[in-house]
C-alpha positions, 0 to 999 in steps of 0.5 A: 799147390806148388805155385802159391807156395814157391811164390809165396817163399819167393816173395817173402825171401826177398822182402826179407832180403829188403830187410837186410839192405834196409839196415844196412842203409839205415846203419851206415846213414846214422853212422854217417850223420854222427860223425858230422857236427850237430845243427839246430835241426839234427841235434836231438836226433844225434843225441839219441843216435849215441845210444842206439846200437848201430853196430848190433844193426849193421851186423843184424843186417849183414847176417840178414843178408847173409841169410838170403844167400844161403836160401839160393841152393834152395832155388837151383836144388828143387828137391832138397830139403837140407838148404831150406832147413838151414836158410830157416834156422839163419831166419830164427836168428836173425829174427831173435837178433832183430827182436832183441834189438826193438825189445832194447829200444822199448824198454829204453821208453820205460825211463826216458825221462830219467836217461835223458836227464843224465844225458842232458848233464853229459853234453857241452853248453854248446848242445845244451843251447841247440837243445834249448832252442829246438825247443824253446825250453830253458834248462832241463827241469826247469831253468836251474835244474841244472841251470840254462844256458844264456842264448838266444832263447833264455837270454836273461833269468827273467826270460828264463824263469817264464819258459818250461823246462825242456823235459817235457819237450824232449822226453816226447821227441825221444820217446816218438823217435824211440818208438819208430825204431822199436816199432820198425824193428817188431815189423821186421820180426813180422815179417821173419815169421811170414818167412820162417811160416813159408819156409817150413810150407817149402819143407813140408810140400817137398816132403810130401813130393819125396814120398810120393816118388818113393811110393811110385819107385816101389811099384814101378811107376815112375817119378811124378 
């Protein structure tokens, strides 16, 4: 029994770990990419980048990390339960940190249209032409609600009365994008219960393994 149930805490503690290295990466990318100035292509994805919680990810996967390490005395200390009840409490809270932050992103699809409005109001014209030509669209609501930018696309108030407001357009890119990062998120949770079931499977059997060297001590046969 031992084998597919070491191997199994084994496997699923470093996927867990792969995880951690997962947002961390993701974080630092993002944060990267936000410094730098938006294009035609990342301008979007910037724009929803600023209220993402990076920080909270990168410190979800630090502690994800952290946790990992916490589980290698459970390794090297065969017959201890201490380390293995510790590293699982560790996955609780990574798993509820982890779970609050998709949560957070879910509920952000509940009203996208209406944040993104105020977001829209809040950029320059510059972002507002990028906007505009990402998607073809011409003002938010529509071409004077609020007012179109004159660019490439909505050149004049002829061209832009005949084209689409960019609600449509861009409430569906955010609300896709929205639910890749949410959807992520409840597959890492996932994958925390995998562990914390394995775990507590490690608890239990060395448990078990402890009585039965106190039972065979008691009558002098030795330890199994």
């Amino acid at each position: 029994m031992v084998k597919p149930v070491l191997t199994s805490y084994v496997v699923s503690d470093f996927i867990f770990l792969a995880t951690g290295v997962m947002l961390i990466t993701v974080a630092s990318i993002w944060r990267n990419e936000m410094a730098s100035p938006p294009t035609e292509e990342s301008v979007g994805r910037l724009i929803l980048l600023q209220r993402c919680p990076l920080v909270a990810v990168l410190a979800n996967g630090i502690l994800v990390v952290i946790t990992f390490v916490v589980s290698l005395p459970a390794f090297a200390l065969p017959t201890s339960r201490t380390w293995l009840k510790i590293h699982s409490w560790g996955v609780v809270m990574c798993l509820l940190f982890t779970l609050v932050l998709g949560l957070n992103e879910w509920i952000q699809t509940l009203t996208t249209r209406a944040n993104l409005q105020v977001v829209w109001g809040k950029q320059s014209q510059e972002t507002q032409s990028m906007l505009q030509q990402k998607f073809d669209c011409c003002g938010y609501v529509n071409s004077t609600t609020p007012l179109y930018v004159p660019d490439a696309v909505c050149t004049n108030d002829i061209v832009a009365a005949s084209k689409e407001g960019c609600v449509t357009a861009f409430s569906g890119y955010g609300e896709k994008w929205l639910n890749y990062l949410f959807t992520a998120a409840f597959g890492v949770v996932g994958m925390d219960v995998v562990l914390l079931l394995c775990a507590a499977m490690m608890i239990r059997y060395r448990k078990e393994q402890l009585r039965y060297r106190l039972i065979d001590q008691k009558w002098g046969v030795g330890n199994i």
